[in-house]
TORSEKOL-391756 format. One line per field, with one value per residue (C-alpha): x, y, z; residue in three letters. Coordinates in steps of 0.2 Angstrom, whole numbers, always signed. Layout:
// TORSEKOL-391756
xx	X;...
yy	Y;...
zz	Z;...
residuo	ALA;...
***
This chain:
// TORSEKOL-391756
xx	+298;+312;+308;+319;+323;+309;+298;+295;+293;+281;+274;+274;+265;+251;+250;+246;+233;+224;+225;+219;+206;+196;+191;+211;+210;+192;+205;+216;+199;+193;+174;+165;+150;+143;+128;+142;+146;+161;+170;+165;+180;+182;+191;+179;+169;+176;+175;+155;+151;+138;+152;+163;+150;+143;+164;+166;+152;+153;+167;+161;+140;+140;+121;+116;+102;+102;+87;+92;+89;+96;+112;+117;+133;+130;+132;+151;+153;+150;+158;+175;+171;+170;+185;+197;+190;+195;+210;+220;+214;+218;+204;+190;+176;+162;+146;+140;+119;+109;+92;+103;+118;+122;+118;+131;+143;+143;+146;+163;+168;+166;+180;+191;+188;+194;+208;+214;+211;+217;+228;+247;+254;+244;+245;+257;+250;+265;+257;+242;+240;+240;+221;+212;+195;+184;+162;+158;+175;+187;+201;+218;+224;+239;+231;+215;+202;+190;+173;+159;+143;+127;+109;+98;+89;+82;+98;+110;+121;+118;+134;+147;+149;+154;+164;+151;+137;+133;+113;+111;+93;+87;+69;+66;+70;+58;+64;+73;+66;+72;+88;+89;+84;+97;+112;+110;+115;+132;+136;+133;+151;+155;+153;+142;+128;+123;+106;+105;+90;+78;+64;+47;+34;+41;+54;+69;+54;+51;+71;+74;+57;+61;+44;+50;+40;+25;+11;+10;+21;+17;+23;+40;+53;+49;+55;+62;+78;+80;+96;+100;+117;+119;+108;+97;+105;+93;+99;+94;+97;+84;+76;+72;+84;+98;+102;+108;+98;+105;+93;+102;+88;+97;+97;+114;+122;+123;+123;+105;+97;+92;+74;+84;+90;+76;+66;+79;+79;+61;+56;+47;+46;+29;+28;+25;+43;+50;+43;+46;+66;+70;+60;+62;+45;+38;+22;+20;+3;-6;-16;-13;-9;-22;-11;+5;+12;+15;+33;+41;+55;+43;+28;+35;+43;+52;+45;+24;+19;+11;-4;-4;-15;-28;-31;-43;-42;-50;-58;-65;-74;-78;-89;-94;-87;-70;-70;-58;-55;-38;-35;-28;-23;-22;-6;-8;-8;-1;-11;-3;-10;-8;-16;-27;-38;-43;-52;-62;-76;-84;-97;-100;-107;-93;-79;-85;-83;-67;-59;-66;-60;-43;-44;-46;-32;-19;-27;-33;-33;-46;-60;-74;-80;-90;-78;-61;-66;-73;-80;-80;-90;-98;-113;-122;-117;-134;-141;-142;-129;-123;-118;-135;-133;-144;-136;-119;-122;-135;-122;-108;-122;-128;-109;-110;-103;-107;-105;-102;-105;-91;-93;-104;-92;-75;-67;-71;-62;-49;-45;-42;-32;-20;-22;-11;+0;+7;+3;+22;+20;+33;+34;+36;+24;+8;+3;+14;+11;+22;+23;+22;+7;-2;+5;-9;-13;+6;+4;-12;+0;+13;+3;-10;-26;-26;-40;-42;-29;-40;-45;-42;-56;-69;-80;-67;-81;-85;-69;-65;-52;-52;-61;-49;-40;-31;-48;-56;-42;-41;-59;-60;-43;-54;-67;-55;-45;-62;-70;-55;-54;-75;-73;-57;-63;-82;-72;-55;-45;-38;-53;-65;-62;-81;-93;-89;-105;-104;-117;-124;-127
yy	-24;-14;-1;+8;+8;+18;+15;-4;+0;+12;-2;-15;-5;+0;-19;-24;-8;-18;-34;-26;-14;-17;-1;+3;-11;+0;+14;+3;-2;+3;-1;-1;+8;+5;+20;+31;+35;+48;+38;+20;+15;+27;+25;+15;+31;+25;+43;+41;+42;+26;+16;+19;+14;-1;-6;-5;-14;-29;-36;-37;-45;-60;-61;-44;-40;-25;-17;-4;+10;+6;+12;+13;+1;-10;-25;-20;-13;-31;-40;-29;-36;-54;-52;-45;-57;-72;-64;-62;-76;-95;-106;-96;-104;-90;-91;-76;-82;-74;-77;-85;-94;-82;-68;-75;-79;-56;-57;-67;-59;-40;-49;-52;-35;-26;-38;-34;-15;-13;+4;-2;+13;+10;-12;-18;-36;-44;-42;-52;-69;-79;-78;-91;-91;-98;-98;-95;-99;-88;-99;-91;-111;-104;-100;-113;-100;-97;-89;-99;-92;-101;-99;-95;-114;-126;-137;-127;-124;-139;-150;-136;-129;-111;-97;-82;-82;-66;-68;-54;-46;-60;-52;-57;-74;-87;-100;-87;-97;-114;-108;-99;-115;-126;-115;-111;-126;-124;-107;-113;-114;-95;-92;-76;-73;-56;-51;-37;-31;-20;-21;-32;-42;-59;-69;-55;-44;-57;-59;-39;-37;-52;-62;-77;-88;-76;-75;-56;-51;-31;-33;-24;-22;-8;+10;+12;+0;+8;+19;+33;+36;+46;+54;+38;+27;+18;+1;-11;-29;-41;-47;-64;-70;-58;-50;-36;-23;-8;+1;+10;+23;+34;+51;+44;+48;+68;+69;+61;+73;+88;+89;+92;+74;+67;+74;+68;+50;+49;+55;+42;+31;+23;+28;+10;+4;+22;+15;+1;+2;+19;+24;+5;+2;-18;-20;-18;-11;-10;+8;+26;+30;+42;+53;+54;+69;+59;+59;+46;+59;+74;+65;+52;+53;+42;+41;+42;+58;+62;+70;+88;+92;+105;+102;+90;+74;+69;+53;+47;+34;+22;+8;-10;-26;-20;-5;+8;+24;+36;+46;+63;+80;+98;+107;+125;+120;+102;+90;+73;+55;+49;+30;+19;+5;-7;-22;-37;-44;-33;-24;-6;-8;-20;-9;+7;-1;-8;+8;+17;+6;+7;+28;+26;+17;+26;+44;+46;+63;+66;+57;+68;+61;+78;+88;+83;+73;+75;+63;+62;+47;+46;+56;+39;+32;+39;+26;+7;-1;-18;-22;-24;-16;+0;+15;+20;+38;+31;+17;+32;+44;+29;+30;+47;+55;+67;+59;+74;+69;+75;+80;+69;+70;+60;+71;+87;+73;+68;+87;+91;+78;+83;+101;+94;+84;+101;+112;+115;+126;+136;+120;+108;+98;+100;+83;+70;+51;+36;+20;+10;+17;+17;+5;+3;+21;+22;+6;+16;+33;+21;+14;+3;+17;+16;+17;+2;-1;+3;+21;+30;+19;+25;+43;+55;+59;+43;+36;+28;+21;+1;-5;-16;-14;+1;+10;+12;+22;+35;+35;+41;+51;+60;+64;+70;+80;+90;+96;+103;+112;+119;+123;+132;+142;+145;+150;+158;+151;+136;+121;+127;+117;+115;+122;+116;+121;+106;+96;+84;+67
zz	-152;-143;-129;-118;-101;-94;-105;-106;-85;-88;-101;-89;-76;-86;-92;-75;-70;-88;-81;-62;-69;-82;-85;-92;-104;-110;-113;-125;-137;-154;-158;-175;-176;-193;-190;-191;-208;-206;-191;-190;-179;-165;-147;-134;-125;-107;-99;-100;-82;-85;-93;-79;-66;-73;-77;-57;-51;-67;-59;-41;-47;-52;-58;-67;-75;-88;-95;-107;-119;-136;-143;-127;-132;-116;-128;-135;-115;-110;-125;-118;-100;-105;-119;-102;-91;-104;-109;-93;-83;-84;-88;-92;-102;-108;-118;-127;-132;-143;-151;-167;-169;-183;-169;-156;-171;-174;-155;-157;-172;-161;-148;-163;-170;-152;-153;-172;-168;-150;-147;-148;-139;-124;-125;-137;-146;-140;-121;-126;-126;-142;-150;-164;-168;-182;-182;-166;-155;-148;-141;-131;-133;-121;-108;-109;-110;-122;-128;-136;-146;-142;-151;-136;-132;-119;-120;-128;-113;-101;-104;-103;-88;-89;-80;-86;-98;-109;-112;-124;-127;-118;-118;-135;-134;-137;-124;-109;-97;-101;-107;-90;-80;-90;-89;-72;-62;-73;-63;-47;-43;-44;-63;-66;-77;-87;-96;-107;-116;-122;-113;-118;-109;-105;-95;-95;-86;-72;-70;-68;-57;-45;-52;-56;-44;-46;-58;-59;-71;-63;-45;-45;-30;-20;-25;-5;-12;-30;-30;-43;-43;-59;-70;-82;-69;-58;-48;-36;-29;-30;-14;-23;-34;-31;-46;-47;-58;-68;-77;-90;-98;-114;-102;-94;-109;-108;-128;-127;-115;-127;-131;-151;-146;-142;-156;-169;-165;-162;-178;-188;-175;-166;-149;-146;-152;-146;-129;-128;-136;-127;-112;-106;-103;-104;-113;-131;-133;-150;-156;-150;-134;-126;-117;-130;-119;-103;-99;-87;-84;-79;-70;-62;-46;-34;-18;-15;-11;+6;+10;+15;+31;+30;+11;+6;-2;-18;-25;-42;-42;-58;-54;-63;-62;-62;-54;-47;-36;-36;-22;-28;-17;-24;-18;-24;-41;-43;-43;-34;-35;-19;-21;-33;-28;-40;-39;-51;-53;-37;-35;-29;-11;-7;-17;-8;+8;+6;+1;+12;+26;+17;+17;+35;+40;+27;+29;+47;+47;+37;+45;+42;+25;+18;+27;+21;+5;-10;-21;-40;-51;-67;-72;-78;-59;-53;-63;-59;-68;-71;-50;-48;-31;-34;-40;-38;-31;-17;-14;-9;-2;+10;+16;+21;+5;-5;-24;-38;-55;-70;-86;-99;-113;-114;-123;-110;-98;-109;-108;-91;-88;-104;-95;-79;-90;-102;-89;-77;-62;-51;-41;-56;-67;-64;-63;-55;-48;-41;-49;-34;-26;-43;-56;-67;-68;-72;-86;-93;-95;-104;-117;-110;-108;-130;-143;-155;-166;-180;-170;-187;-196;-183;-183;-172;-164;-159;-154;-136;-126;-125;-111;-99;-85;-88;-94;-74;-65;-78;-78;-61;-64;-78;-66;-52;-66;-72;-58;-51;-67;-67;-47;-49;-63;-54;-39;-45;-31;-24;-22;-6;+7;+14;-1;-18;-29;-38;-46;-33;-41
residuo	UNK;UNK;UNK;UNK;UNK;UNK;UNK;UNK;UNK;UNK;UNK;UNK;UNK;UNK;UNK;UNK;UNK;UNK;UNK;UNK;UNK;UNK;UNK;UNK;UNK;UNK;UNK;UNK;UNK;UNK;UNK;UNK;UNK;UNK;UNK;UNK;UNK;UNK;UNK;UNK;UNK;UNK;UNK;UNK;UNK;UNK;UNK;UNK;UNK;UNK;UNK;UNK;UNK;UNK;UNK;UNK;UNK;UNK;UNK;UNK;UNK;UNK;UNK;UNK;UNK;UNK;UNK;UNK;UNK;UNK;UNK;UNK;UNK;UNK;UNK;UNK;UNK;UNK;UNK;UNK;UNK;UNK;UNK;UNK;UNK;UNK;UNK;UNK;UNK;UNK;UNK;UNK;UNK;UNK;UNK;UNK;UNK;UNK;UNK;UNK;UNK;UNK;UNK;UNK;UNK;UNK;UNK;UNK;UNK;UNK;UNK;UNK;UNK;UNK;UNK;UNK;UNK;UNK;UNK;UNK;UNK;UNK;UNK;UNK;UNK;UNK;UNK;UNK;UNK;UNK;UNK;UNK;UNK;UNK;UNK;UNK;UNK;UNK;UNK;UNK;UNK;UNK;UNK;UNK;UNK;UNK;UNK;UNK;UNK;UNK;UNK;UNK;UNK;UNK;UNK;UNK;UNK;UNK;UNK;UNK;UNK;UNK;UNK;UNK;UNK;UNK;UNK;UNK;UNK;UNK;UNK;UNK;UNK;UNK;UNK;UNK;UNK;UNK;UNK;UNK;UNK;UNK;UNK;UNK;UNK;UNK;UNK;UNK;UNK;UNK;UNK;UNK;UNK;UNK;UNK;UNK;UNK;UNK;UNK;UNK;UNK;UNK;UNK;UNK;UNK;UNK;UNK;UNK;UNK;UNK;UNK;UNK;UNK;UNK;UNK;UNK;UNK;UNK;UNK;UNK;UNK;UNK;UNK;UNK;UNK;UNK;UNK;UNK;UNK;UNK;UNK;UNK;UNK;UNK;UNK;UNK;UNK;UNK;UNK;UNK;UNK;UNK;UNK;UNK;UNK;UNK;UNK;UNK;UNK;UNK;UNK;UNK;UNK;UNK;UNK;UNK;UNK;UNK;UNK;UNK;UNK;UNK;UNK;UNK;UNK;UNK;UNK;UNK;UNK;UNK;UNK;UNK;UNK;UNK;UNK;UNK;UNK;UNK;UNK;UNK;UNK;UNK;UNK;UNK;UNK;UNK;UNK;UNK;UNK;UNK;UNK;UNK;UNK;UNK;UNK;UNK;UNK;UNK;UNK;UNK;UNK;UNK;UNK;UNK;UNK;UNK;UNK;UNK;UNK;UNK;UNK;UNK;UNK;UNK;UNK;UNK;UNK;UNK;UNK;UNK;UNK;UNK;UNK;UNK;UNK;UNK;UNK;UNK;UNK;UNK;UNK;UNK;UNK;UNK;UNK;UNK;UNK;UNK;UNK;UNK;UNK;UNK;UNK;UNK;UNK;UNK;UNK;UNK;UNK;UNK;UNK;UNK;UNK;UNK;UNK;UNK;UNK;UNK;UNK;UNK;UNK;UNK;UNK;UNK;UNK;UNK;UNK;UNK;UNK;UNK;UNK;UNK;UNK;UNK;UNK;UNK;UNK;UNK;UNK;UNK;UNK;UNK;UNK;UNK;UNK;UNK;UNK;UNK;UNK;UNK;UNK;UNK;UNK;UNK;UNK;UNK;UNK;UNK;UNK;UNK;UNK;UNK;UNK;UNK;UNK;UNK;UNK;UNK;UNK;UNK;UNK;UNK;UNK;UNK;UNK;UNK;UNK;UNK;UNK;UNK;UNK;UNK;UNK;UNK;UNK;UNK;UNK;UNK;UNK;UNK;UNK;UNK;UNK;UNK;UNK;UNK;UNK;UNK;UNK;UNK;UNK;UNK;UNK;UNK;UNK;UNK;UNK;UNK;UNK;UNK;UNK;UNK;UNK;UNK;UNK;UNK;UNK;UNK;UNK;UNK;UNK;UNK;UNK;UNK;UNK;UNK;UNK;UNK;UNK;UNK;UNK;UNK;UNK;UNK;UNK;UNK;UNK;UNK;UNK;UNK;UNK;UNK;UNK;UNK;UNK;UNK;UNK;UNK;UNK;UNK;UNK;UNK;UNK;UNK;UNK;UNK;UNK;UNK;UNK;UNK;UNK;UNK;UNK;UNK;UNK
***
């Protein structure tokens, strides 16, 4: 092919800004997108501010991790990456893994799609080195570099050693770990390693919450590092294991973020898989969520709330052998969890004590246990119950408290917490909590606090959550929730800071 003068300079200088900046060589692809009925090949969608970002920092990490919403096209984004970083560069050895070899086999034949469809006016196919490829193998035989798909495996990988390894949605793999511990040692000589995936409770959860080498799956790195530099953006770098962390949640795209959206591609969907595939949230948990309208977006926020002096703090309390109390505060009309305290297998008198020894140190200002705090527990606490340390209500009472008993009926409880959840104030939503200072409450909100999977089978007016972990905090959450809602009402203004009229246990 012929060009003149100017041209092939102009040519030759966009060829080097591709083989500089991999973000050009975006602006020269066609994808396929097969959901798409009326334009199934379409122009790579670079100007997305999320695909320019993660485009910039890919080059620079060589350990990412990716946890995703779907159709979010971070697999073809990464595909691109690898394909320009194979292309023009000598001696590059890449491994695309998937669950099945017939999965990282539709990996390679994506490469040789961009490469068949690539926008001549922008890079010409003289330009590009020569290309071959059969199952599974992408080769540029000139340049020594090629592309190889892999079944995800314990020894799949271990004699290659590899310039970059594309592990995609590596939470759904059976052997992650191994496959991880095998192919590791081959990228210790600078080759890098991507994760992208969905995700669900497993090994791809420990690698993007630095838990590795830690038998709690739940411990996450603290929000004080966590960066949001666009809108669905959220990133980090691991304290541990050094990967760097871009949480990619469907928001970031601005064609996602209408409520029409949302309402369109969650229709006949369980919330369980809508969670889990689109709001990126790690465990899978069977039946109906009791509190369908919590919203990470709306009542989650960042950094923990602090407490406001001259309002007092709130506590409810839900004893037993696995017992728990959430700290809550009132702020006009929001209502902000400030803490939670959980613990197993402990009883009340030596659960009271701790947390109160706990609100001490974290809240000194409120000191004066009737005066600034009030204390919520379960109507059935006045009753000896199995801690077998007397009843729960003399147990707080002996403490200088004064315990007041909620509302009898779950669902009167179940209620007032929905009431905060729908209810949005001038301020913002009426209910809002941090992950970090209240993970299981958060985990309950997400899925966890759930009726039986055969809930529908039972009377409806018998039907309760599952007792477990999840079940205690938003017991005392319930408690808190409802007695603001009575003493509000009985007093028709904000909570009285000395005299509540409530029910003393």
């Amino acid at each position: 092919m012929s060009y003149p003068s100017e041209s092939r300079r102009e040519l030759l200088d966009r060829f080097a800004r591709i083989r500089k900046d991999p973000i050009e060589f975006l602006r020269c692809i066609r994808t396929q997108d097969q959901a798409d009925r009326t334009t199934p090949i379409k122009p790579f969608p670079v100007d997305l501010d999320y695909i320019r970002l993660y485009s910039q920092i890919w080059p620079r990490e060589r350990f990412l991790a990716v946890p995703k919403s779907r159709r979010m096209i971070m697999t073809w984004t990464n595909i691109c990456l690898y394909l320009w970083d194979t292309m023009f560069n000598v001696g590059r050895a890449q491994a695309f893994v998937s669950k099945k070899e017939d999965d990282s086999d539709e990996l390679i034949k994506r490469c040789v799609f961009i490469l068949q469809n690539l926008d001549e006016r922008r890079l010409p196919k003289e330009l590009i080195p020569k290309w071959e490829d059969k199952y599974g193998f992408l080769n540029f035989p000139e340049i020594n570099s090629n592309i190889r798909g892999f079944a995800q495996g314990a020894d799949q990988l271990r004699q290659f050693t590899f310039s970059g390894i594309l592990a995609d949605e590596m939470a759904f793999w059976e052997d992650a770990q191994k496959m991880y511990s095998g192919a590791f040692p081959t990228l210790e000589g600078g080759g890098r390693f991507t994760a992208v995936s969905s995700g669900a409770p497993g090994f791809f959860k420990k690698l993007v919450h630095d838990t590795i080498d830690s038998g709690d799956d739940n411990v996450s790195v603290p929000q004080s590092i966590r960066k949001y530099p666009i809108p669905g953006i959220e990133v980090w770098r691991n304290p541990k294991n050094k990967f760097f962390v871009f949480q990619l949640h469907y928001s970031a795209n601005p064609h996602k973020r209408s409520s029409e959206w949302r309402a369109a591609a969650k229709s006949g969907m369980p919330l369980a898989q809508w969670n889990q595939e689109y709001e990126i949230q790690w465990d899978s948990f069977a039946g109906m969520p009791v509190y369908p309208d919590f919203d990470s977006k709306r009542h989650l926020i960042h950094e923990p709330p602090r407490a406001i002096p001259g309002l007092p703090l709130l506590r409810g309390w839900d004893f037993g052998l696995t017992p728990a109390c959430i700290v809550a505060q009132l702020v006009e009309d929001q209502l902000f969890v400030l803490r939670e305290y959980t613990e197993t297998n402990m009883g009340a008198e030596r659960f009271s004590e701790k947390v109160l020894s706990a609100c001490a140190v974290e809240f000194p200002g409120w000191s004066d246990p009737r005066k600034n705090w009030r204390d919520f527990i379960d109507p059935s606490g006045a009753f000896r119950k199995d801690t077998d340390e007397g009843t729960c209500a003399k147990i707080l009472d002996g403490h200088g408290l004064l315990p007041i008993s909620g509302p009898v009926a779950f669902e009167a409880r179940r209620k007032a917490v929905e009431y905060f959840l729908l209810r949005q104030t001038k301020a913002g939503p009426a209910f809002q909590v941090c992950e970090s200072t209240a993970p299981i409450l958060v985990r309950g909100f997400r899925g966890g606090y759930r009726y039986p999977e055969k809930a529908s089978e039972i009377e409806p007016a018998k039907i309760r959550p599952v007792k477990d972990e999840h079940s205690h905090p938003h017991d005392g959450l319930q408690y808190i929730c409802s007695q603001v809602i009575l003493m509000r009402s009985r007093h028709k203004a904000p909570i009285p800071v000395l005299n509540y009229g409530g029910k003393r246990a």
